[in-house]
C-alpha positions in Angstrom: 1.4 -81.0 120.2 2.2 -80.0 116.6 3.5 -83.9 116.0 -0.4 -84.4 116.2 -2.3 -85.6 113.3 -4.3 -82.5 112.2 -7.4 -84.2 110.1 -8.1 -86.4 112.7 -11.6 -87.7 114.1 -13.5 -85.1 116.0 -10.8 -82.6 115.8 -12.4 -79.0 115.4 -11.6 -76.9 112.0 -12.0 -74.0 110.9 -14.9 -73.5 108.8 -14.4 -71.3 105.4 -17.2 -68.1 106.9 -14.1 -67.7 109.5 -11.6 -68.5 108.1 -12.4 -66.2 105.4 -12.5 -63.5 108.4 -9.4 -64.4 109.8 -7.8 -64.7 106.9 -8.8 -61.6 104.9 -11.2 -59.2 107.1 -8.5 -58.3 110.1 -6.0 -56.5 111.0 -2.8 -58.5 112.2 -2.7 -56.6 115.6 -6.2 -58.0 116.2 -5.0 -61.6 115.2 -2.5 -61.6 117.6 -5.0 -60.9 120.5 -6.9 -63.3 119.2 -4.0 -66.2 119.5 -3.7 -64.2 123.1 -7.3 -65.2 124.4 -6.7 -68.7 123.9 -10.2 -69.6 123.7 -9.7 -72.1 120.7 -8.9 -75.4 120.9 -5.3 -76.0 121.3 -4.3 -77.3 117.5 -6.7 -74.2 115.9 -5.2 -72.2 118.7 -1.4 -72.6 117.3 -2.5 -72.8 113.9 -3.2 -69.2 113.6 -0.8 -68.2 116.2 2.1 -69.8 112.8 -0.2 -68.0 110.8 -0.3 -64.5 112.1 3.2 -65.1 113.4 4.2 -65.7 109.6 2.3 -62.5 108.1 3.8 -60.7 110.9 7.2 -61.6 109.8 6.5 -60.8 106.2 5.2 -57.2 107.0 8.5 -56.5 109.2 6.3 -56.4 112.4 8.8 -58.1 114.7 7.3 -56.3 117.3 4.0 -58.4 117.1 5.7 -61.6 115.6 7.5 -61.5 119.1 4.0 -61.9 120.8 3.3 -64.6 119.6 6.8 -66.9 120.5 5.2 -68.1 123.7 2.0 -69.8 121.8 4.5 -71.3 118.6 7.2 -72.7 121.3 4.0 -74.5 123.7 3.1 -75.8 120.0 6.8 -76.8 119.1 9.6 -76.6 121.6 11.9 -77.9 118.4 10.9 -74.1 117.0 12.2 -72.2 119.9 15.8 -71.5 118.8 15.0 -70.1 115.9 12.2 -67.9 116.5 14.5 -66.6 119.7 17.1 -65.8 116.9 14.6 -63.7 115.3 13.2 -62.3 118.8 16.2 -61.3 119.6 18.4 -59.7 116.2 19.8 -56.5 117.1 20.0 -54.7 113.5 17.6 -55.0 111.1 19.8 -57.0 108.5 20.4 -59.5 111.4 15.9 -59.4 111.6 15.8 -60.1 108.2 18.1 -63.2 107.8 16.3 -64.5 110.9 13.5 -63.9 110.2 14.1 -65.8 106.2 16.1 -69.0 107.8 13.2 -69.1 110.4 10.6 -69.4 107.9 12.3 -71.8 105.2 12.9 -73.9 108.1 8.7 -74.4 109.3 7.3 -75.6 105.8 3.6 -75.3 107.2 4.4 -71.9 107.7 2.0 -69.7 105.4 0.3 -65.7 105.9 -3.2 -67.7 106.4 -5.0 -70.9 108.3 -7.0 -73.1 106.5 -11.0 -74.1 106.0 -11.4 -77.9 106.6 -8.5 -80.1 106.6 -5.3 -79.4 107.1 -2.1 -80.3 105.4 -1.7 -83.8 105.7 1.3 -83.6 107.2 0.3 -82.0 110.0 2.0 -78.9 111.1 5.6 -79.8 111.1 5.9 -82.3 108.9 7.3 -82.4 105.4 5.2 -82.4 102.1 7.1 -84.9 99.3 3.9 -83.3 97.2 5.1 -79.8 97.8 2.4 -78.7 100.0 4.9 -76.6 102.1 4.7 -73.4 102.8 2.4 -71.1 100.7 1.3 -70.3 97.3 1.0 -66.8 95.9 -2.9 -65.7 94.6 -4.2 -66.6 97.5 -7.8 -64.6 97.3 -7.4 -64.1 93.8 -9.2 -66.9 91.8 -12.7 -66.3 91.0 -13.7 -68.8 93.9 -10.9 -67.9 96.0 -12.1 -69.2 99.1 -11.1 -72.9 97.6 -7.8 -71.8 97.9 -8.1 -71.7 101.7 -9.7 -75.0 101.8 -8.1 -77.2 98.9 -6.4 -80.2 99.9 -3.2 -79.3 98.7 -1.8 -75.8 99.0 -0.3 -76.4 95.0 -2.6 -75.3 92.5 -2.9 -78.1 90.3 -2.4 -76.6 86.6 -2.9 -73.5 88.0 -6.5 -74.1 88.7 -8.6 -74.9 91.5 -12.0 -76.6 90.6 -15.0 -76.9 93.0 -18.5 -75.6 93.5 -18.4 -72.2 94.8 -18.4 -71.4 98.3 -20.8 -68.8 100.0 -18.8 -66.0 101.7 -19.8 -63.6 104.4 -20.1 -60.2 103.2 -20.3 -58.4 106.5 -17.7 -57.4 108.9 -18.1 -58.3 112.7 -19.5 -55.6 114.4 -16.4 -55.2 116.6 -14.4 -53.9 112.9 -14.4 -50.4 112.9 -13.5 -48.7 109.8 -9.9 -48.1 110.7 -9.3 -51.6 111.2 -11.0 -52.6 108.3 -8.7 -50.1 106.5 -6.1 -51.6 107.7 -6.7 -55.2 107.0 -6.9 -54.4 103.3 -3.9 -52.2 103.2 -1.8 -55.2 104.9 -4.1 -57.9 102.8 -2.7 -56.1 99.7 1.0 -56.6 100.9 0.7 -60.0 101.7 -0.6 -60.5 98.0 2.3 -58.8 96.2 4.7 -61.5 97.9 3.3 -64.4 95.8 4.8 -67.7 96.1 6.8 -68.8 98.8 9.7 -70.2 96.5 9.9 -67.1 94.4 9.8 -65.1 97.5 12.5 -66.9 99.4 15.1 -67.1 96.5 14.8 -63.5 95.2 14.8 -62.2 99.1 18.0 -64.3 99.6 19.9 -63.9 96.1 19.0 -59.5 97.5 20.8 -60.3 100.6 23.5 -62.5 99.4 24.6 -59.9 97.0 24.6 -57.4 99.6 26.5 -58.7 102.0 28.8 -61.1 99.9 31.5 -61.9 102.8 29.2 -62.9 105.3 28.9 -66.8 106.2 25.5 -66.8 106.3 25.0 -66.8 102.8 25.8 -70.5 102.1 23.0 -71.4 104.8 20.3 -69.0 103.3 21.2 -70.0 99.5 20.7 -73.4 100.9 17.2 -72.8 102.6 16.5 -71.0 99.6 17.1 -74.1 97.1 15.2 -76.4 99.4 11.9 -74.1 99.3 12.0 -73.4 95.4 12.2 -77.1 94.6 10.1 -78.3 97.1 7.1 -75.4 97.1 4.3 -74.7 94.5 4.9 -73.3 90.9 8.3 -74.9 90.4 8.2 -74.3 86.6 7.4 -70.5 87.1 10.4 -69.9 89.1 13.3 -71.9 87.4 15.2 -68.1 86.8 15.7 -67.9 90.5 16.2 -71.9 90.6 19.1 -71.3 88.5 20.3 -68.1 89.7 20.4 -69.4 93.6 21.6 -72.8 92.8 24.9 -71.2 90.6 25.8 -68.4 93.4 25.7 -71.1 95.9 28.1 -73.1 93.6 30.1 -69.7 92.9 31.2 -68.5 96.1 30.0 -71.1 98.4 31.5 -74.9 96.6 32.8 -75.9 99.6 29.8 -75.7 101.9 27.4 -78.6 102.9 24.5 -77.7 101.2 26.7 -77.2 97.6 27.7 -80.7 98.5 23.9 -81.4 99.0 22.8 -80.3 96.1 25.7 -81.3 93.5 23.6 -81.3 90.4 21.2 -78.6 89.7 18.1 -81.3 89.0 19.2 -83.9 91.7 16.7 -85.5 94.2 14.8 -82.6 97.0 16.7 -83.1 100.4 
Protein backbone atom coordinates (compact mmCIF):
# COMPACT_ATOMS: atom_id res chain seq x y z
CA UNK A 1 0.00 0.00 0.00
CA UNK A 2 2.58 2.69 0.81
CA UNK A 3 4.22 1.94 -3.04
CA UNK A 4 0.86 3.70 -3.95
CA UNK A 5 0.92 7.00 -5.59
CA UNK A 6 -0.34 9.44 -2.88
CA UNK A 7 -1.77 12.58 -5.19
CA UNK A 8 -3.63 10.43 -7.19
CA UNK A 9 -7.29 10.99 -8.71
CA UNK A 10 -9.95 10.80 -6.19
CA UNK A 11 -7.69 9.94 -3.37
CA UNK A 12 -8.98 11.60 -0.06
CA UNK A 13 -6.53 14.33 1.78
CA UNK A 14 -6.42 15.84 4.46
CA UNK A 15 -7.80 19.27 4.41
CA UNK A 16 -5.56 22.21 6.29
CA UNK A 17 -8.85 22.87 9.25
CA UNK A 18 -7.70 19.13 10.33
CA UNK A 19 -4.76 18.82 9.63
CA UNK A 20 -4.13 21.84 11.55
CA UNK A 21 -5.95 19.87 14.55
CA UNK A 22 -4.07 16.84 14.15
CA UNK A 23 -1.10 18.34 13.77
CA UNK A 24 -0.94 21.04 16.52
CA UNK A 25 -4.31 20.86 18.84
CA UNK A 26 -3.70 16.99 20.31
CA UNK A 27 -2.21 15.18 22.51
CA UNK A 28 -0.03 12.22 21.01
CA UNK A 29 -1.93 9.56 23.26
CA UNK A 30 -5.16 10.79 21.49
CA UNK A 31 -3.47 10.45 17.96
CA UNK A 32 -2.64 7.13 18.46
CA UNK A 33 -6.36 6.09 19.21
CA UNK A 34 -7.13 7.84 16.46
CA UNK A 35 -4.71 5.63 13.99
CA UNK A 36 -6.57 2.74 16.37
CA UNK A 37 -10.20 3.48 15.05
CA UNK A 38 -9.28 3.03 11.61
CA UNK A 39 -12.12 4.92 10.35
CA UNK A 40 -9.92 6.79 7.60
CA UNK A 41 -9.23 5.77 4.46
CA UNK A 42 -6.43 3.36 4.32
CA UNK A 43 -3.49 5.79 2.73
CA UNK A 44 -4.71 8.90 5.41
CA UNK A 45 -5.06 6.08 7.80
CA UNK A 46 -1.13 5.11 7.75
CA UNK A 47 -0.11 8.52 7.03
CA UNK A 48 -0.72 9.69 10.51
CA UNK A 49 -0.22 6.34 12.08
CA UNK A 50 4.12 7.40 10.45
CA UNK A 51 3.26 10.61 11.77
CA UNK A 52 2.30 10.06 15.31
CA UNK A 53 4.52 7.03 15.28
CA UNK A 54 7.49 9.59 14.42
CA UNK A 55 6.61 12.29 17.20
CA UNK A 56 6.19 9.45 19.46
CA UNK A 57 9.70 8.38 18.82
CA UNK A 58 11.07 11.85 19.23
CA UNK A 59 9.35 12.46 22.63
CA UNK A 60 10.97 8.94 23.98
CA UNK A 61 7.32 7.45 24.13
CA UNK A 62 8.22 3.97 22.95
CA UNK A 63 5.53 2.86 24.89
CA UNK A 64 2.92 4.51 22.36
CA UNK A 65 5.34 4.35 19.29
CA UNK A 66 4.86 0.50 19.91
CA UNK A 67 1.07 0.89 19.31
CA UNK A 68 1.26 1.90 16.40
CA UNK A 69 3.81 -1.07 14.65
CA UNK A 70 0.80 -3.08 13.58
CA UNK A 71 -0.84 0.03 11.33
CA UNK A 72 3.01 1.07 9.83
CA UNK A 73 3.96 -2.83 9.00
CA UNK A 74 0.04 -3.41 7.08
CA UNK A 75 1.34 0.00 5.39
CA UNK A 76 4.94 -1.39 4.75
CA UNK A 77 5.90 -4.91 5.49
CA UNK A 78 9.66 -3.71 4.17
CA UNK A 79 9.43 -1.41 7.59
CA UNK A 80 8.85 -4.26 9.94
CA UNK A 81 12.44 -5.18 11.00
CA UNK A 82 13.30 -2.09 11.92
CA UNK A 83 10.53 -0.83 13.92
CA UNK A 84 10.61 -4.49 15.72
CA UNK A 85 14.31 -3.47 16.51
CA UNK A 86 13.01 -0.44 18.18
CA UNK A 87 9.91 -2.43 19.73
CA UNK A 88 11.96 -4.52 21.18
CA UNK A 89 15.53 -2.69 22.64
CA UNK A 90 16.09 -3.62 26.08
CA UNK A 91 18.14 -0.51 27.56
CA UNK A 92 17.46 2.69 26.71
CA UNK A 93 20.81 3.44 24.70
CA UNK A 94 19.81 0.29 22.62
CA UNK A 95 15.92 2.61 22.16
CA UNK A 96 17.73 5.38 21.18
CA UNK A 97 20.07 4.01 18.28
CA UNK A 98 16.87 2.13 17.09
CA UNK A 99 14.83 4.37 17.32
CA UNK A 100 17.64 7.05 15.15
CA UNK A 101 18.61 4.25 12.38
CA UNK A 102 14.75 3.62 12.13
CA UNK A 103 13.92 6.96 11.34
CA UNK A 104 16.92 8.00 8.87
CA UNK A 105 15.96 4.93 7.14
CA UNK A 106 11.80 6.12 6.35
CA UNK A 107 12.59 9.61 4.61
CA UNK A 108 8.74 10.44 4.62
CA UNK A 109 8.95 10.13 8.12
CA UNK A 110 8.08 13.60 9.73
CA UNK A 111 6.22 14.76 13.61
CA UNK A 112 3.11 15.93 11.25
CA UNK A 113 0.74 14.78 8.12
CA UNK A 114 0.10 16.99 5.47
CA UNK A 115 -2.88 19.41 3.99
CA UNK A 116 -3.40 18.55 0.27
CA UNK A 117 -0.91 16.74 -1.55
CA UNK A 118 1.47 14.67 -0.43
CA UNK A 119 5.17 14.26 -1.19
CA UNK A 120 5.44 13.25 -4.60
CA UNK A 121 7.11 10.44 -3.84
CA UNK A 122 4.64 8.88 -2.10
CA UNK A 123 5.39 7.48 1.23
CA UNK A 124 8.51 5.49 0.81
CA UNK A 125 10.05 6.76 -1.90
CA UNK A 126 13.10 8.90 -2.12
CA UNK A 127 13.07 12.80 -2.72
CA UNK A 128 16.34 13.68 -5.28
CA UNK A 129 14.78 17.41 -4.30
CA UNK A 130 15.24 16.79 -0.60
CA UNK A 131 11.74 16.60 0.34
CA UNK A 132 12.65 13.78 2.95
CA UNK A 133 11.96 13.83 6.19
CA UNK A 134 11.08 17.17 7.93
CA UNK A 135 11.99 20.70 8.28
CA UNK A 136 12.31 22.54 11.54
CA UNK A 137 9.77 25.86 12.08
CA UNK A 138 7.09 23.94 11.29
CA UNK A 139 4.12 26.32 12.90
CA UNK A 140 6.36 29.16 13.07
CA UNK A 141 5.99 31.31 9.82
CA UNK A 142 3.51 33.95 9.98
CA UNK A 143 1.15 31.70 7.72
CA UNK A 144 2.41 28.63 9.07
CA UNK A 145 -0.31 26.45 7.96
CA UNK A 146 1.53 26.63 4.33
CA UNK A 147 4.12 24.83 5.85
CA UNK A 148 1.75 21.82 6.25
CA UNK A 149 0.53 22.07 2.82
CA UNK A 150 3.48 23.33 0.55
CA UNK A 151 4.48 21.13 -2.13
CA UNK A 152 7.81 20.59 -0.95
CA UNK A 153 8.71 20.09 2.68
CA UNK A 154 12.15 22.54 1.88
CA UNK A 155 11.51 26.02 2.43
CA UNK A 156 12.58 27.60 -0.59
CA UNK A 157 14.98 30.66 0.52
CA UNK A 158 13.65 30.17 3.71
CA UNK A 159 10.28 31.45 2.79
CA UNK A 160 7.07 30.08 1.97
CA UNK A 161 4.75 32.45 -0.15
CA UNK A 162 0.89 31.98 -0.59
CA UNK A 163 -2.34 33.65 0.37
CA UNK A 164 -3.11 33.03 3.85
CA UNK A 165 -5.06 30.18 5.03
CA UNK A 166 -8.06 30.48 7.53
CA UNK A 167 -7.48 28.39 10.64
CA UNK A 168 -9.85 27.00 13.16
CA UNK A 169 -9.53 28.69 16.36
CA UNK A 170 -11.62 26.32 18.51
CA UNK A 171 -10.77 23.07 19.97
CA UNK A 172 -13.18 19.98 19.46
CA UNK A 173 -15.38 19.68 22.16
CA UNK A 174 -13.98 16.26 23.14
CA UNK A 175 -10.36 18.55 24.27
CA UNK A 176 -10.53 18.96 27.67
CA UNK A 177 -8.14 21.34 29.17
CA UNK A 178 -5.61 18.76 30.24
CA UNK A 179 -5.24 17.52 26.90
CA UNK A 180 -5.05 20.70 25.49
CA UNK A 181 -2.26 21.38 28.06
CA UNK A 182 -0.70 18.71 26.95
CA UNK A 183 -0.68 19.10 23.23
CA UNK A 184 1.10 22.38 23.63
CA UNK A 185 3.65 21.19 26.21
CA UNK A 186 4.63 18.21 23.57
CA UNK A 187 3.92 20.82 20.44
CA UNK A 188 6.71 22.90 22.08
CA UNK A 189 9.21 19.87 22.15
CA UNK A 190 8.57 18.83 18.87
CA UNK A 191 9.60 22.59 17.80
CA UNK A 192 12.93 22.73 19.66
CA UNK A 193 14.15 19.65 17.44
CA UNK A 194 14.20 21.75 14.23
CA UNK A 195 15.42 20.22 11.09
CA UNK A 196 15.69 16.70 10.57
CA UNK A 197 19.41 16.86 9.32
CA UNK A 198 20.62 18.91 12.13
CA UNK A 199 18.73 16.76 14.39
CA UNK A 200 20.08 13.41 13.11
CA UNK A 201 23.78 14.41 12.92
CA UNK A 202 24.06 16.20 16.39
CA UNK A 203 21.98 13.14 18.08
CA UNK A 204 24.43 10.74 16.40
CA UNK A 205 27.96 12.63 16.63
CA UNK A 206 26.24 12.58 21.01
CA UNK A 207 26.03 8.99 20.73
CA UNK A 208 29.05 8.20 18.79
CA UNK A 209 31.22 9.97 21.25
CA UNK A 210 29.70 8.23 23.92
CA UNK A 211 30.01 5.07 23.08
CA UNK A 212 33.22 5.16 20.82
CA UNK A 213 33.88 1.18 20.62
CA UNK A 214 30.68 0.15 19.62
CA UNK A 215 30.09 -1.02 15.80
CA UNK A 216 27.15 0.77 15.47
CA UNK A 217 28.67 3.93 15.09
CA UNK A 218 29.89 3.59 11.43
CA UNK A 219 26.09 2.66 10.48
CA UNK A 220 24.57 5.74 12.41
CA UNK A 221 27.45 8.27 11.07
CA UNK A 222 26.32 6.84 7.79
CA UNK A 223 22.48 7.39 8.16
CA UNK A 224 23.47 10.54 9.54
CA UNK A 225 25.46 11.88 6.36
CA UNK A 226 22.71 10.58 4.05
CA UNK A 227 19.93 12.73 5.99
CA UNK A 228 22.10 16.02 6.25
CA UNK A 229 22.89 16.09 2.58
CA UNK A 230 19.77 14.94 1.39
CA UNK A 231 17.17 16.96 3.94
CA UNK A 232 16.18 20.72 3.99
CA UNK A 233 18.63 23.60 5.04
CA UNK A 234 21.82 21.99 3.82
CA UNK A 235 23.77 25.25 4.02
CA UNK A 236 22.67 25.86 7.74
CA UNK A 237 24.00 22.72 8.94
CA UNK A 238 27.51 22.27 7.11
CA UNK A 239 29.20 22.28 11.01
CA UNK A 240 27.60 19.02 11.63
CA UNK A 241 28.12 18.07 7.79
CA UNK A 242 31.69 18.31 8.43
CA UNK A 243 31.90 17.14 11.87
CA UNK A 244 30.00 13.69 10.99
CA UNK A 245 31.54 13.14 7.69
CA UNK A 246 35.43 13.46 9.47
CA UNK A 247 34.50 11.07 12.65
CA UNK A 248 33.19 8.66 10.15
CA UNK A 249 36.61 9.04 8.28
CA UNK A 250 38.48 9.04 11.77
CA UNK A 251 37.58 6.00 13.39
CA UNK A 252 35.43 4.29 10.91
CA UNK A 253 37.86 4.41 7.13
CA UNK A 254 37.31 1.11 6.60
CA UNK A 255 33.54 0.85 6.73
CA UNK A 256 31.14 0.77 3.66
CA UNK A 257 29.55 3.94 4.05
CA UNK A 258 33.31 5.84 4.41
CA UNK A 259 33.88 4.00 1.19
CA UNK A 260 30.42 5.50 0.13
CA UNK A 261 31.06 8.66 0.73
CA UNK A 262 34.95 9.16 -0.12
CA UNK A 263 34.81 12.84 -0.70
CA UNK A 264 33.12 15.17 1.60
CA UNK A 265 31.00 16.94 -1.52
CA UNK A 266 30.59 13.72 -3.68
CA UNK A 267 27.19 12.74 -5.21
CA UNK A 268 23.98 11.91 -2.35
CA UNK A 269 23.67 7.97 -2.26
Amino acid sequence: MAGLAVNIAGAKRFNIETATILNERLPLETLAGIVHRQELPKQLQFELAMAVWTRAVLLDKPEVARTLTPAMVEGEPGWKQWLAAYDNAKTKEDSEVAGLLALMRLPSARPYVNAGAGREEGFVGYSVYRDNWWCGGMGKEQNWADSYSASYNFRNSGEITSSPQRLPNELPPFVTPAMASEAKQEQAAIRKIGDAPEYFGMRTLAWVKAHPSDPRGAELLGFALRAIRNGCNLESTSGPRHEVFNVLHTRYRQSEWARRYAYFDSEPQ
